[in-house]
N, CA and C atoms as a LAMMPS dump frame, in Angstrom:
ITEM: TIMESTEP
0
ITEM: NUMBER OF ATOMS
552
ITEM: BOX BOUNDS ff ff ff
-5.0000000000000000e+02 5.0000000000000000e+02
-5.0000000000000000e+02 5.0000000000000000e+02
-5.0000000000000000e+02 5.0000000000000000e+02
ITEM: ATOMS id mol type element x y z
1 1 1 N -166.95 359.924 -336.134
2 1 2 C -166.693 360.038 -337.562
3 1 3 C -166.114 358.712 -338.037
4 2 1 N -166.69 357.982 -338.834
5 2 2 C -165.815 356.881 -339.672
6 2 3 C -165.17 356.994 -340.563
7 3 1 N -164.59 355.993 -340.879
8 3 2 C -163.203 356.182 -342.033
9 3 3 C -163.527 357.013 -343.53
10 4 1 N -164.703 356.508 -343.673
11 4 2 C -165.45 357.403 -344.92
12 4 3 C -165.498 358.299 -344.755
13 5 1 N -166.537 358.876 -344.038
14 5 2 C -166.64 360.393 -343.747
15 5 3 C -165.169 361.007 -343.906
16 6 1 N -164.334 360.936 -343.136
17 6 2 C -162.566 361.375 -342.646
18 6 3 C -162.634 361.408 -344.192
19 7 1 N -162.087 360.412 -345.4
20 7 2 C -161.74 359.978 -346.251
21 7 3 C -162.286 361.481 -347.625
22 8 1 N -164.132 361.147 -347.172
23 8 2 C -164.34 362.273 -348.045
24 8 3 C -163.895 363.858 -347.268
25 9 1 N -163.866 363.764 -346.049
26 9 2 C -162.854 365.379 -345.822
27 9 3 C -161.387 365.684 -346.055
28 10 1 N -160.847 364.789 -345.933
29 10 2 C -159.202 364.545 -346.202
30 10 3 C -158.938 363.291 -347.189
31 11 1 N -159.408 363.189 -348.808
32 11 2 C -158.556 362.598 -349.549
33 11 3 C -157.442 361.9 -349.34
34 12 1 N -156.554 363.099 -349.656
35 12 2 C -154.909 363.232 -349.496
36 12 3 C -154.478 362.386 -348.081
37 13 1 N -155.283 362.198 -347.563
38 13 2 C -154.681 361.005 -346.11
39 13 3 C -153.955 359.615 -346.743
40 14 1 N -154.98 359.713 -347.419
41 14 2 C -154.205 357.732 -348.475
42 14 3 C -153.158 358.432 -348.823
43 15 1 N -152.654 359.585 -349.069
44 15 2 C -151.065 359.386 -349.771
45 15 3 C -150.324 359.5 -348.779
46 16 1 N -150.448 359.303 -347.498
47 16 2 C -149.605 358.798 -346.586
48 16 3 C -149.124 357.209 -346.638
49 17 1 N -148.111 356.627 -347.057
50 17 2 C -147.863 355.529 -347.151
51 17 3 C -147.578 354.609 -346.201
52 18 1 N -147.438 355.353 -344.659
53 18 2 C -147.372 354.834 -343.593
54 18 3 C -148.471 354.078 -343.154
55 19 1 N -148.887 352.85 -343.076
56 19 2 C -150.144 353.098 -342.352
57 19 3 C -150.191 353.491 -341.266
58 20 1 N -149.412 353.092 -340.158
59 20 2 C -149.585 353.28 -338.889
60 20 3 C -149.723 355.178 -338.629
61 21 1 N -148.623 355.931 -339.766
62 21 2 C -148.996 357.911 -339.296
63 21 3 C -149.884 358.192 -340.002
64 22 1 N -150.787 356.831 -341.52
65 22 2 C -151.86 357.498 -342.031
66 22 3 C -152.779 357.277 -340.599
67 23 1 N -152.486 356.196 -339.72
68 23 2 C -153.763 355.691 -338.61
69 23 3 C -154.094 356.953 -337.754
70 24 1 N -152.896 357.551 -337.62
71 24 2 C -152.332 358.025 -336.356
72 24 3 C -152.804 359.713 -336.828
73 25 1 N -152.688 359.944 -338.045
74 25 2 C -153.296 361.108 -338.511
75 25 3 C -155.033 361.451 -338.544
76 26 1 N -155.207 360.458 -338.944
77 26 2 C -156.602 360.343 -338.848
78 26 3 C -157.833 360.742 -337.541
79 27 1 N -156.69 359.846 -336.577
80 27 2 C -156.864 359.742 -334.978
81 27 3 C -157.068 361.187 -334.768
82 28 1 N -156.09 361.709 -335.175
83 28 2 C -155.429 363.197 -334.737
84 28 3 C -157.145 364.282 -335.1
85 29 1 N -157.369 364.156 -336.394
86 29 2 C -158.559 364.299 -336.758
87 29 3 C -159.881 364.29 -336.311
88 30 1 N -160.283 362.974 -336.029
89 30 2 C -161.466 362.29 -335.006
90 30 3 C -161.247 362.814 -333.549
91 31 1 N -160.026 363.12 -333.002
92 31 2 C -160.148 363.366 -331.477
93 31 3 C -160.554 364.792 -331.597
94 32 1 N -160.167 365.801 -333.107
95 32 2 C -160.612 367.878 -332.905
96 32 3 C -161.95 367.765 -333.254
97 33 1 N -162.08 366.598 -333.847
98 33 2 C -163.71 366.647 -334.317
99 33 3 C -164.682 366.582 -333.399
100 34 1 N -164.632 365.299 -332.858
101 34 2 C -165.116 364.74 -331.183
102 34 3 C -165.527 366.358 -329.919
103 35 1 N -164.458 366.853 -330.308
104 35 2 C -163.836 368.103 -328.837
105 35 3 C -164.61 369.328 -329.699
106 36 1 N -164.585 370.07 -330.785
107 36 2 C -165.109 370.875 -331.875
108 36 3 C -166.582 371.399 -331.622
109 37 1 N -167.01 371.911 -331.384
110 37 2 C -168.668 372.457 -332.108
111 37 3 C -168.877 372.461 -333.326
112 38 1 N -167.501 372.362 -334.869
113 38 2 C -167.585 372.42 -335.84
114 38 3 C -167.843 370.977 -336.153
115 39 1 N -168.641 370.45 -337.491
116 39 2 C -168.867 369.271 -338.099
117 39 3 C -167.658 369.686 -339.133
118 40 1 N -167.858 368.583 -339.92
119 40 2 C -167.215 368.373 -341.144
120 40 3 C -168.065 368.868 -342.179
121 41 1 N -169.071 369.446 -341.883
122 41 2 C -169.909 370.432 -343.031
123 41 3 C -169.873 371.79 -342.713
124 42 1 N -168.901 372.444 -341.569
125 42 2 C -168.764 373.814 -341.04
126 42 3 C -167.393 373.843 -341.611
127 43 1 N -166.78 372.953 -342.113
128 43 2 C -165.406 372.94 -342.05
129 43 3 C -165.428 373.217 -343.763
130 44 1 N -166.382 373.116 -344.046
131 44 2 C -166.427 372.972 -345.864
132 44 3 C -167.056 374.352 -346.443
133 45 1 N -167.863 375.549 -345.115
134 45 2 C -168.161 376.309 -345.401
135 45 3 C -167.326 377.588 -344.793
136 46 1 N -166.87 377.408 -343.937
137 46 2 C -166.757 378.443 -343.13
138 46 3 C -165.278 379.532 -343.905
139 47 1 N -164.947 380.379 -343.307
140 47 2 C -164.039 381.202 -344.175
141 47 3 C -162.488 380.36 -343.338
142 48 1 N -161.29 380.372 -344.419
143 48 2 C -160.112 379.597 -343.689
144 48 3 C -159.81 380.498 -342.598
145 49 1 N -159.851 381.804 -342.362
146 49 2 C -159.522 382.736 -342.052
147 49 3 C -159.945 384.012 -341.205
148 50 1 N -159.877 384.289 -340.122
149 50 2 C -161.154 384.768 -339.388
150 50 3 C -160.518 386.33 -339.537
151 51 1 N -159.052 386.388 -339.704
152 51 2 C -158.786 387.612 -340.394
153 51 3 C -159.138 388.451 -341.579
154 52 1 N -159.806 388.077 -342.438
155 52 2 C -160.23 388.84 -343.753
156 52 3 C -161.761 389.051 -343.806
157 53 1 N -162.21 389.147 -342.814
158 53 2 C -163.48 388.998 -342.865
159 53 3 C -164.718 388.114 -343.239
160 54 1 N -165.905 388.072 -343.012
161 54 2 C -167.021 387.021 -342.861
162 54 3 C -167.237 386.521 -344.504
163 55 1 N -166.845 387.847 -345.614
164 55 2 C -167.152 387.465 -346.734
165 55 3 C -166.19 386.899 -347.635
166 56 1 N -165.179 385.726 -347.207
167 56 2 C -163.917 385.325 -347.853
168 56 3 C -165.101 384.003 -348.363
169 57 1 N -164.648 383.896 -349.674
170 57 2 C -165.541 382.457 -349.778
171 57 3 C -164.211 381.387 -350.051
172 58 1 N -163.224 381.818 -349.81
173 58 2 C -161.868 380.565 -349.625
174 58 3 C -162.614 379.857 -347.788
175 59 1 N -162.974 377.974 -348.443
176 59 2 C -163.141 377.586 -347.288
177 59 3 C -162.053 377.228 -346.566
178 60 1 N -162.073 376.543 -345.128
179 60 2 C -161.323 376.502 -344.482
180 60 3 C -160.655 374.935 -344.763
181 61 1 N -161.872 374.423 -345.184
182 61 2 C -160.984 372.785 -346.448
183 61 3 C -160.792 373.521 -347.677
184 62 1 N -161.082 374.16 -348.198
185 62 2 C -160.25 374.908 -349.85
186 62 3 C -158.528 375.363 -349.191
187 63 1 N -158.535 375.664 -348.569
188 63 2 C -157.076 376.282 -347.559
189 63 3 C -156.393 375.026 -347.497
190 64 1 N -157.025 374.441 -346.366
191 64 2 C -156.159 372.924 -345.756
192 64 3 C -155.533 372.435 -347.091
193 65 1 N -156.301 371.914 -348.172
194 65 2 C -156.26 370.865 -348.777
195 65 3 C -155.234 371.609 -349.831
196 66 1 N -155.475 372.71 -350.321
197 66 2 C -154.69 373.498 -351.023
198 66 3 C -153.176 373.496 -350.558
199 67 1 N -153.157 373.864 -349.282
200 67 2 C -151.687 373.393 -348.292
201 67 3 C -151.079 372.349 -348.83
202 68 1 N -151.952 371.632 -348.439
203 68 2 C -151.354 370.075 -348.581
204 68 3 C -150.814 369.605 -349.741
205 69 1 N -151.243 370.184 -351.093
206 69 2 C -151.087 369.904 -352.164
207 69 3 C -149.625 370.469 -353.068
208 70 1 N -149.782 371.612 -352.522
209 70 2 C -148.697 372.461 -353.069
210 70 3 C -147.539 371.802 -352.301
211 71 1 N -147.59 371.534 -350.961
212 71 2 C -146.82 370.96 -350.01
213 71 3 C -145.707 369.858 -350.715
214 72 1 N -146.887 368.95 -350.925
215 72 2 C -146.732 367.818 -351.367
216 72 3 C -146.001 368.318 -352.918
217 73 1 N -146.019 369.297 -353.679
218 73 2 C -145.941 369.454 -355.448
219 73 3 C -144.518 369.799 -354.945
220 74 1 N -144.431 370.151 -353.889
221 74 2 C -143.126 370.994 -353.745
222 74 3 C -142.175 370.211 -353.285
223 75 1 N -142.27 368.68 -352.407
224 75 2 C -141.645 367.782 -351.671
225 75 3 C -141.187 367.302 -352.9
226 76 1 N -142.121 366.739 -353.762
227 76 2 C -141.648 365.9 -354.802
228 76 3 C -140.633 366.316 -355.73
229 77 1 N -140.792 368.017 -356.263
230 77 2 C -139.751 368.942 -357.273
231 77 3 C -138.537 368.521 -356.118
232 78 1 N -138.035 369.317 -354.611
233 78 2 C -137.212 368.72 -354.391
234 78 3 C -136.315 367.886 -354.226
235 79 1 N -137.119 366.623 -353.995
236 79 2 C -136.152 364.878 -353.8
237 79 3 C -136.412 364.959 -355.446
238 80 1 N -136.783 365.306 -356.062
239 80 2 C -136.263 365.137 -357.73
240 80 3 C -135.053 365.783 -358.32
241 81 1 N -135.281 367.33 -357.899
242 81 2 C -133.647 368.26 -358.152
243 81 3 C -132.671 367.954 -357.083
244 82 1 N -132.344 367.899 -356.457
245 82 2 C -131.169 368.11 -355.367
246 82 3 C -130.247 366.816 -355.287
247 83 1 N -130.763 366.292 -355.721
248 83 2 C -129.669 365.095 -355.998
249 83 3 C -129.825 364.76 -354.193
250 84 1 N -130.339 364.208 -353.598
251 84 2 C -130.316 363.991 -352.25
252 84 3 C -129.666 364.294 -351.568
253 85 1 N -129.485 365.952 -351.828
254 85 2 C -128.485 366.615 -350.661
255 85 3 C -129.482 367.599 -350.025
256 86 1 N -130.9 367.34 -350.029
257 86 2 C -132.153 367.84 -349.423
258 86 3 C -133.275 367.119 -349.047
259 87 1 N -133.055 366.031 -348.441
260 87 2 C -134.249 364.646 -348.287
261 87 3 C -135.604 365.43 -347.764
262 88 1 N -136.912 365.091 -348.218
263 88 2 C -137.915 365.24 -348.17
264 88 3 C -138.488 363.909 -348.08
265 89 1 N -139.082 363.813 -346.517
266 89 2 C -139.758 362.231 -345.899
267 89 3 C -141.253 362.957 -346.542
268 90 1 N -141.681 362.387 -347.84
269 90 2 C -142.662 362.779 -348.208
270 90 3 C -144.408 362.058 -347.278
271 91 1 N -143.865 361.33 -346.306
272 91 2 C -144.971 361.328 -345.62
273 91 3 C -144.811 362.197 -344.369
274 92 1 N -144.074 362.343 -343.653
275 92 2 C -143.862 363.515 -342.645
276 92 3 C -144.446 364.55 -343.57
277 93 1 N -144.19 364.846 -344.401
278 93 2 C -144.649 366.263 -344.975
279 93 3 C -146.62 366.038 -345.275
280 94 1 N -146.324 365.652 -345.371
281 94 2 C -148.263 365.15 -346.214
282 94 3 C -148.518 365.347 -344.843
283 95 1 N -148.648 364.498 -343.762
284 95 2 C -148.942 363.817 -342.727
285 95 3 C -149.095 365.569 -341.508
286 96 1 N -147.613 366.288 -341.807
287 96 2 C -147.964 367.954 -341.258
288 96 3 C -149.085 368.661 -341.989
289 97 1 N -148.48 368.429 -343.14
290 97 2 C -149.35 369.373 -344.037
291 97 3 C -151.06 369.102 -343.767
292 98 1 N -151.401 367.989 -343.521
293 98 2 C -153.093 367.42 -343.05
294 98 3 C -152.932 367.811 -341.686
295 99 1 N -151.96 368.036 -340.617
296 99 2 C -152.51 368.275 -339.407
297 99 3 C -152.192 370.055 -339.219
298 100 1 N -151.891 370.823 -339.581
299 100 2 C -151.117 372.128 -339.842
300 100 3 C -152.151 372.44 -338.73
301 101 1 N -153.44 372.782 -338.99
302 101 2 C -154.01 373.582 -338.204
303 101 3 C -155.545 372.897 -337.683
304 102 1 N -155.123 371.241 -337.588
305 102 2 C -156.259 370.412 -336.594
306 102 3 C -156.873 371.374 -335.335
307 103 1 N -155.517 371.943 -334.996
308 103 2 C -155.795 372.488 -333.762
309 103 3 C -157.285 374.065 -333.792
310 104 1 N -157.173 373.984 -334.924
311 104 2 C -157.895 375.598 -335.131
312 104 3 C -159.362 375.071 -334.964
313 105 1 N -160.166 373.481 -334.798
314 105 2 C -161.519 373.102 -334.896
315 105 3 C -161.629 373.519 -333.151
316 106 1 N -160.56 373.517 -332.342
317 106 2 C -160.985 373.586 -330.898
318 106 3 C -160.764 375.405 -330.628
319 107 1 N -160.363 376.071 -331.384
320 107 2 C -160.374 377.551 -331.316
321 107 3 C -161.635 378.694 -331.803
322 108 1 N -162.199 377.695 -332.577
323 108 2 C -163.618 378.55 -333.164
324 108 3 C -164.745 377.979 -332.137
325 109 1 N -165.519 378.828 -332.437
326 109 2 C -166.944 378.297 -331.711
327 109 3 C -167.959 379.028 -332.863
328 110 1 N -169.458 378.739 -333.033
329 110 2 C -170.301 379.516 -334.552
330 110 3 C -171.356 380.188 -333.107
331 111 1 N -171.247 381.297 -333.987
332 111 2 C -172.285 382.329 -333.398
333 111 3 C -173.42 381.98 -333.866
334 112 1 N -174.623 382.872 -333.053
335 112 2 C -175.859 382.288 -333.523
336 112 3 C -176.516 382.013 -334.627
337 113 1 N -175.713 382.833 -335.639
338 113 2 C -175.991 382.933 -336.768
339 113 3 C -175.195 381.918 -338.211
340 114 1 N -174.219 380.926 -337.182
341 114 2 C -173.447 379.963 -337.327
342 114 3 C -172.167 380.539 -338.483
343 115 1 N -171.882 381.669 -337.617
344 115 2 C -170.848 382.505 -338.415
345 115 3 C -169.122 382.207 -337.318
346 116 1 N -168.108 381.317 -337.78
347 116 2 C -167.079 381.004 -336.948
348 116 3 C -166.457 382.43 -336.226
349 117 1 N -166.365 381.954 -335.149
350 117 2 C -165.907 382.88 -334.247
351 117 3 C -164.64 382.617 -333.651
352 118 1 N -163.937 383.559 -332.461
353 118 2 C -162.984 382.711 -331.954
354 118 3 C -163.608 382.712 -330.489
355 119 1 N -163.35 381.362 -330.21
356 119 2 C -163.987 381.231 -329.063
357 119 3 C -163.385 381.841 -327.87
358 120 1 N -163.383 381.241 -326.802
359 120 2 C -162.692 381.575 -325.141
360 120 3 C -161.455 380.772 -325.212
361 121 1 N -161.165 379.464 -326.122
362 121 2 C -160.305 378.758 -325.847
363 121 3 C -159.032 379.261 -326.913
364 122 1 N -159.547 379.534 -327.927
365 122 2 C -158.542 379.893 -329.051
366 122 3 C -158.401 381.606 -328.403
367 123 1 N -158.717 382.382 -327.568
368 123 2 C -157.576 383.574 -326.901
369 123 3 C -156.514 383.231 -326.022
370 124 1 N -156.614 381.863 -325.558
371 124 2 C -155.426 381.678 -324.498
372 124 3 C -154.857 380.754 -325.231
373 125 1 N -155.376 379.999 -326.237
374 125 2 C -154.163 379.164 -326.634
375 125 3 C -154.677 378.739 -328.555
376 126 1 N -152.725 379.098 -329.147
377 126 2 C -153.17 379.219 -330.599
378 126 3 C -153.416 377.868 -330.794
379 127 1 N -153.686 377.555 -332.099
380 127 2 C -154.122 376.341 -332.755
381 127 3 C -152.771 375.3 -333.027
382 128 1 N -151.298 376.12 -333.15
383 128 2 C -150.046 374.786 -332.722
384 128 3 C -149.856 374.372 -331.875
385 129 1 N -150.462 374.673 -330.469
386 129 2 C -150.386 374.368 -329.454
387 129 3 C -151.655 373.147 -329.325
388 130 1 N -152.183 373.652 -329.488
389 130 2 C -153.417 372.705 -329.2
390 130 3 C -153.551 371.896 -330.273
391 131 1 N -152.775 371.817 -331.234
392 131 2 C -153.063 371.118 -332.585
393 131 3 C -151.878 369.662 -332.462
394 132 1 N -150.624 370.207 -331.579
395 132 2 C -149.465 369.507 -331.359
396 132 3 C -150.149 368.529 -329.88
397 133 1 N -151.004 368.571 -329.071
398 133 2 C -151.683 368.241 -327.776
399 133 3 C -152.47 367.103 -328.649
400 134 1 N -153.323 367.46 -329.403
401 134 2 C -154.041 366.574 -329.757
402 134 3 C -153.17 365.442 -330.664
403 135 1 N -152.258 365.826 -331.515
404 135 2 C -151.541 364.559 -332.458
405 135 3 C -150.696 363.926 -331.966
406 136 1 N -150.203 364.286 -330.317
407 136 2 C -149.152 363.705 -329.59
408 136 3 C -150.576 362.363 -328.654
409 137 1 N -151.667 362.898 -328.506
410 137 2 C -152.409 362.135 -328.027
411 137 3 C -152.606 361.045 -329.03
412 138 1 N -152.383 360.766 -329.986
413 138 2 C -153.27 360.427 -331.271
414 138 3 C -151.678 359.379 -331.222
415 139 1 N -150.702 359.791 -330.717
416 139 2 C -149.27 359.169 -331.188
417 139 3 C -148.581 359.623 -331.868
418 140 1 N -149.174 360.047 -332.557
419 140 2 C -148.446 361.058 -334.041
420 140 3 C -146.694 361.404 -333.172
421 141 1 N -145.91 360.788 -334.399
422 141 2 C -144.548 361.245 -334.314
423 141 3 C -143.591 362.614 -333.686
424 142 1 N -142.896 363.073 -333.409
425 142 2 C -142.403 364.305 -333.08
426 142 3 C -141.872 364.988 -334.055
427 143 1 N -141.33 364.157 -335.396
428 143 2 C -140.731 364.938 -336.565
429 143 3 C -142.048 365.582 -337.278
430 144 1 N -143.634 365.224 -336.806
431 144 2 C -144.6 365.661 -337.667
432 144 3 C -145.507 366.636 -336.897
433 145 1 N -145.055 366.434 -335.624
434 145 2 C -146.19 367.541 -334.423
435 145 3 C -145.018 368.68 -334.141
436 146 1 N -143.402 368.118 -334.452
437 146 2 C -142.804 369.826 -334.89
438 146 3 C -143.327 370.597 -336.52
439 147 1 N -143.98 370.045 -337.135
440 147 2 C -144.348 370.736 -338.278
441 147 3 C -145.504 371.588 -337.764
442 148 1 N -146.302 370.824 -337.309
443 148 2 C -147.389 371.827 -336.406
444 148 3 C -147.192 372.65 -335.72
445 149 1 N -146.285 372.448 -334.725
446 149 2 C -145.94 373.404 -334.133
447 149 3 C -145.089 374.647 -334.533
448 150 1 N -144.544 374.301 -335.858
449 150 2 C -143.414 375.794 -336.141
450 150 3 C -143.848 376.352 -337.49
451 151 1 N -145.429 375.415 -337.475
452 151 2 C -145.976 376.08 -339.072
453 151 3 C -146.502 377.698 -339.114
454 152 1 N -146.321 378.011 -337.846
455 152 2 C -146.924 379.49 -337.903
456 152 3 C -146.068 380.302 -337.531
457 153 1 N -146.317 381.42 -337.262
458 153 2 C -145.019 382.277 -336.353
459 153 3 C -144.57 381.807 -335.302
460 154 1 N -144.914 381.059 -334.305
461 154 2 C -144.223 380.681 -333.466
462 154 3 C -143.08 379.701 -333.979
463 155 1 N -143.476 379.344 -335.289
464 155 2 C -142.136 378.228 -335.396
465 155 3 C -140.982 379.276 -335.634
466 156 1 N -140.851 380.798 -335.777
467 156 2 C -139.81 381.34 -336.173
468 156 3 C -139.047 381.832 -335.174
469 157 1 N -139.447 380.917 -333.644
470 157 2 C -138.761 381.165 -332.629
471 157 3 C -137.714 379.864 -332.569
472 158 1 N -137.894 378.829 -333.593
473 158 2 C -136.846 377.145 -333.585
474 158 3 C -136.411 377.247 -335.256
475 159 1 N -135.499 376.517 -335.043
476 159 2 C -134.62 376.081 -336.106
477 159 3 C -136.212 374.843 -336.825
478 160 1 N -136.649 375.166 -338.057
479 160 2 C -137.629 373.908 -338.597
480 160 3 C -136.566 372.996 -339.728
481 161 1 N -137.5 372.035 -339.716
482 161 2 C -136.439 370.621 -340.345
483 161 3 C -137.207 371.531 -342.208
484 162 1 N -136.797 370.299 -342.986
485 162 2 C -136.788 370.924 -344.638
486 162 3 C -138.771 370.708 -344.731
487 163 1 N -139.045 369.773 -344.226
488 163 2 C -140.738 369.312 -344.019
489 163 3 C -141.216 370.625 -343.606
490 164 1 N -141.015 371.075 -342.259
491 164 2 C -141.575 372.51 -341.63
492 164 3 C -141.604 373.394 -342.222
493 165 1 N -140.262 374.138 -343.188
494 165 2 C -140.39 374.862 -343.769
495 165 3 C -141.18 374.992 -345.453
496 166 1 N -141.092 373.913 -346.276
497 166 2 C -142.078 373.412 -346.826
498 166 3 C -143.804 374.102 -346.508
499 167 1 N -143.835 373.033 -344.843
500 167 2 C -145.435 373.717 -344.666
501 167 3 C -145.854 375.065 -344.902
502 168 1 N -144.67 375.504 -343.523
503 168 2 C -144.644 377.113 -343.656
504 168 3 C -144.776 377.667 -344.545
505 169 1 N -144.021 377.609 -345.474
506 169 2 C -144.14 378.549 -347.229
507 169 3 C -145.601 378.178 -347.526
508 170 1 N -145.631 376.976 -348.174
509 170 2 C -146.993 376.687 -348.789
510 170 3 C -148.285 377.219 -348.069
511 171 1 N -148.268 377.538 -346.473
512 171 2 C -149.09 378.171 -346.019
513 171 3 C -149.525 379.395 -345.767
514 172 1 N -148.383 379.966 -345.925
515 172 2 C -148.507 381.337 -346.033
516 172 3 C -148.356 382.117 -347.39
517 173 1 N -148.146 381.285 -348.051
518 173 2 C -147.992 381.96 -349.79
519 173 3 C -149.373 381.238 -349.756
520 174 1 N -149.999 381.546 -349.379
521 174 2 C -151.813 381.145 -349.732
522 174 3 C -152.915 381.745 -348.273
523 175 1 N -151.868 382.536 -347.684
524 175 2 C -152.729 383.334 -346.71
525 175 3 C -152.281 384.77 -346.517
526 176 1 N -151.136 384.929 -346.494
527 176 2 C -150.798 386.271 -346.801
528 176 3 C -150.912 387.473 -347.754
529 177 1 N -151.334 386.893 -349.18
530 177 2 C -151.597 387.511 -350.352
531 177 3 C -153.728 388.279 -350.066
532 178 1 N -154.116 387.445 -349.503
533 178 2 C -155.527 387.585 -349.238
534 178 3 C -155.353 388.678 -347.724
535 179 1 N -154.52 388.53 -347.105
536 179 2 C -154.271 389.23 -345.52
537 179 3 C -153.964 391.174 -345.669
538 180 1 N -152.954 390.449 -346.821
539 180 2 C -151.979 391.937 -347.383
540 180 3 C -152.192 392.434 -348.272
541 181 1 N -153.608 392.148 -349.484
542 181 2 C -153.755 392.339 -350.794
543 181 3 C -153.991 393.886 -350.566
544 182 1 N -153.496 394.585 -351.691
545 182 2 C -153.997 395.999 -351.56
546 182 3 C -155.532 396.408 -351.729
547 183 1 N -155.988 397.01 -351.291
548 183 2 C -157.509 397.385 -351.55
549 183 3 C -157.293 399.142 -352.137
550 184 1 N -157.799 398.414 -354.007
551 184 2 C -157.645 399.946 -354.625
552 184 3 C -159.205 400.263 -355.082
């Protein structure tokens, strides 16, 4: 994958101001892609969610990017109200928020009918695990591969920094409402 391609799947990467964790994010990217059966055109169709069934038309980049955004809407309201008694490293946050669930391209596999599945690899191991493997390979920081790692329920087994919890909310106030909606 080249920088373009990446660029038109993840935008929001340039608002990492780092270059070296925008480099290092990217990396993180190109190595689930590389390892994946999914392209970057499975990633634009497929459902975010293998819980709600085959007919969710929320893609699994409508999700990511949505994350990321609110993430980011929400970093900025903070270091604006709190008078800096709540620091928000608004690239640690961007930088989680784009890798949240890298790990989930090595957990699907597409059935014949190129409908995402979960494969053999995503039953023994979730997508923070394998999502934190790949961005530690990539270099990616430890203040940004603990966002990965405690963005899901397992992070509610550690204390998360103000970035983690950030992810967390923004990710689940955009997956839980579709998980738990009532059906009348």
């Amino acid at each position: 994958m080249n920088n373009k391609e990446l660029i038109e799947l993840w935008p929001e990467i340039e608002w990492i101001q780092d270059e070296g964790l925008r480099n290092q994010t990217a990396l993180t990217w190109e190595l689930a892609l590389e390892r994946s059966v999914l392209k970057p055109e499975d990633l634009r169709r497929i459902p975010f969610t293998l819980l709600c069934g085959p007919d969710l038309k929320v893609t699994f980049m409508d999700h990511k990017r949505s994350v990321v955004h609110i993430a980011r809407d929400a970093g900025n309201k903070i270091n604006e109200m709190y008078h800096g008694e709540l620091p928000v490293n608004m690239d640690v946050l961007i930088a989680g928020a784009i890798l949240a669930d890298v790990g989930k391209l090595l957990e699907y596999e597409l059935d014949a009918d190129g409908k995402a599945i979960q494969g053999n690899y995503g039953k023994y191991l979730r997508h923070p695990f394998s999502g934190v493997s790949l961005a530690e390979e990539a270099g990616v920081p430890a203040e940004v591969c603990h966002i990965i790692a405690t963005h899901a329920g397992e992070g509610n087994m550690v204390k998360r920094t103000t970035e983690a919890y950030i992810v967390h909310h923004a990710d689940f106030m955009t997956f839980l409402p579709f998980k738990d909606r009532l059906k009348v």
